[in-house]
C-alpha positions as CSV (number, residue, x, y, z in Angstrom):
1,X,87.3,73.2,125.7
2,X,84.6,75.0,127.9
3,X,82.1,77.0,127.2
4,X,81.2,75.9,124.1
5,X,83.9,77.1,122.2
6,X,85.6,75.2,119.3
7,X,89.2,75.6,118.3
8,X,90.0,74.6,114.7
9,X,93.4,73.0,114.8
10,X,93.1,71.8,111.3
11,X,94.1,74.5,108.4
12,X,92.4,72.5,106.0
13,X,88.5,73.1,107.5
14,X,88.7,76.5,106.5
15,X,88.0,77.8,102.8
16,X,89.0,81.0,101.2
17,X,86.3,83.5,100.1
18,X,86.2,85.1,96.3
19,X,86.1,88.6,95.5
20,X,82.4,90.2,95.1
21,X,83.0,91.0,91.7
22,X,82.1,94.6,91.5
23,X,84.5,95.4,94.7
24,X,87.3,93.6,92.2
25,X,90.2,96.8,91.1
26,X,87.7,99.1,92.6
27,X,90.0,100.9,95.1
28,X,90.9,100.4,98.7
29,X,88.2,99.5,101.0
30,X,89.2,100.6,104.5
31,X,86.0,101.5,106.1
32,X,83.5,99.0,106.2
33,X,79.4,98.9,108.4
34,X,76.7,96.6,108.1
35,X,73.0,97.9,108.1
36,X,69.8,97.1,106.7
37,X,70.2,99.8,103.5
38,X,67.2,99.0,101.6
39,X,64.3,97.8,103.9
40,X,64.4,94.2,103.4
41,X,65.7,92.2,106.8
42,X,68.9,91.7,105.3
43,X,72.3,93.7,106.5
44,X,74.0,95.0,103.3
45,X,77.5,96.3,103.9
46,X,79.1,99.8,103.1
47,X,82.3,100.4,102.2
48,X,84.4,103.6,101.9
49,X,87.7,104.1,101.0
50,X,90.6,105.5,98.8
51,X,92.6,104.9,95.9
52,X,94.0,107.2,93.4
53,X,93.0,104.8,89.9
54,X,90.6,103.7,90.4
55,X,88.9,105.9,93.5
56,X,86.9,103.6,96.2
57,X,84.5,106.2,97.4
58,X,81.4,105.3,98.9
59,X,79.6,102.1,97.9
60,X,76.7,100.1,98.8
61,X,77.2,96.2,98.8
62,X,73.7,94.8,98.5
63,X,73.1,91.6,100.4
64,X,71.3,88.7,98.8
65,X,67.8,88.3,99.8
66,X,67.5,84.8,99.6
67,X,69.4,83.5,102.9
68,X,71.0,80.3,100.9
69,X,73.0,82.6,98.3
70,X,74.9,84.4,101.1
71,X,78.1,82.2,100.7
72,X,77.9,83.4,97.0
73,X,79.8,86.2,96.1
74,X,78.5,86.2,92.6
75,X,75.0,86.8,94.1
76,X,76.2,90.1,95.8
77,X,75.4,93.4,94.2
78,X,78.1,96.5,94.4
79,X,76.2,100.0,93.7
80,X,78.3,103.5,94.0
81,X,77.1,105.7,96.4
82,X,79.9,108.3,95.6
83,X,82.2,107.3,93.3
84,X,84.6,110.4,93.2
85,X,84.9,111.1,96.6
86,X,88.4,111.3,97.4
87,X,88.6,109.2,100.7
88,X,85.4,107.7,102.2
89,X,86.4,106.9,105.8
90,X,84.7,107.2,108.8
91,X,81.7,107.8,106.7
92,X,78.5,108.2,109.2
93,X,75.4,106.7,108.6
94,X,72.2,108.9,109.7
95,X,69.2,107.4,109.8
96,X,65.6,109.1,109.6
């Protein structure tokens, strides 16, 4: 293949992710940005979403500092930004 682009043909090189456990019976997600949230050089990820029990709302998935516990979804921290909000899409982020 050109262009240095790899196909993988084989189903058994890939390997299914777990759940962040705080996103786990938390709602729907269905809204989802990346930005650096808390000033380190990391991009954390934001979620919004709906569900009626329990409600998504808004949240703040906080990215591991330390680059070698990415891969670990235990190391990943879920903080609500909004809990009750009733549907947190197409949340916009304003920076100042």
């Amino acid at each position: 293949m050109g262009s240095g682009i790899r196909k993988t043909i084989n189903p058994n090189l890939w390997t299914k992710s777990l759940d962040i456990e705080g996103s786990i019976n938390r709602g729907q997600f269905h809204y989802i940005k990346s930005h650096k949230i808390n000033n380190d050089t990391h991009d954390d990820i934001l979620v919004g979403g709906r569900g009626v029990n329990p409600k998504a709302g808004l949240k703040w998935i906080e990215s591991p500092t330390n680059i070698s516990e990415k891969r670990d979804p235990t190391k990943w921290k879920v903080y609500d930004i909004d809990p009750d909000l009733e549907s947190g899409h197409g949340f916009t982020l304003i920076l100042t």
